[in-house]
Steps between C-alpha positions, in 0.01 A plus 500: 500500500391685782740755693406592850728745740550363838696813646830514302497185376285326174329211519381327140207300475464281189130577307330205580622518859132431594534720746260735662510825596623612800657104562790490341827327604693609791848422441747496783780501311730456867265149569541400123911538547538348802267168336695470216826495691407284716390247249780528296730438787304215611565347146854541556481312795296228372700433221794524680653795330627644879468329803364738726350837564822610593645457196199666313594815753866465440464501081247779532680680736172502744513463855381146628213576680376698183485149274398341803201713544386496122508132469256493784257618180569155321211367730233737490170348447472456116194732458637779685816466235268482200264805628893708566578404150177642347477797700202374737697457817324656869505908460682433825806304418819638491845357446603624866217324657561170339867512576423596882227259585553108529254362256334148582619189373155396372320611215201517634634676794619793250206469273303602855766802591499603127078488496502709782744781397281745324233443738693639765531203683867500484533837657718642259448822275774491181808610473504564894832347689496228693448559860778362758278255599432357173819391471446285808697209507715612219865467615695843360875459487721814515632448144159508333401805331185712621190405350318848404 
């Protein structure tokens, strides 16, 4: 095993990680929690275990808009998921900007926003908020919680 410090947190690389120096994994442990709610809830609802995101937000005592917002994740382009998952994902993606930008519908359509975020073609540096006119065309209600 291999122990690296990433400020005050650890991250442990198996031995035969295969990976170089200087290119390891960049977890986003914020990304990685939001995916895996979001998937789980969308089991729920596929099997029928609740009937709605509501309910999700009622039995885990979240705001609405907050499951609402995740399970926007559940169709994210399935390379952009599996680069998230192994730590590969655009230095430039945060959790805030994929919850406060409309993502296309198409896959290709993300697979071209995606390509283009480390480039600098999305104009975006990490971890920087969301301008008010990214959020363009998102309606805000007065019960939803501030997005920092």
């Amino acid at each position: 095993m291999k122990f690296l410090r990433r400020g005050v947190r650890k991250v442990v690389l198996p031995a035969n990680s295969g990976v170089v120096a200087g290119e390891e994994p960049q977890y986003e442990a914020p990304i990685l929690a939001a995916l895996s709610k979001a998937f789980h809830w969308q089991r729920l609802l596929d099997d029928g275990t609740v009937e709605s995101g509501s309910e999700i937000a009622r039995k885990e005592g979240l705001h609405p808009t907050t499951v609402n917002e995740l399970l926007r994740f559940t169709r994210l382009v399935p390379s952009v998921v599996q680069a998230i998952l192994a730590g590969r994902q655009p230095r430039t993606l945060s959790l805030i900007w994929l919850k406060n930008h409309e993502l296309p519908w198409s896959w290709d359509g993300q697979e071209t926003l995606f390509g283009g975020f480390d480039a600098g073609s999305a104009g975006v540096v990490a971890r920087e908020p969301a301008r008010a006119s990214a959020c363009r065309g998102r309606k805000r209600y007065a019960a939803d919680p501030p997005h920092f």
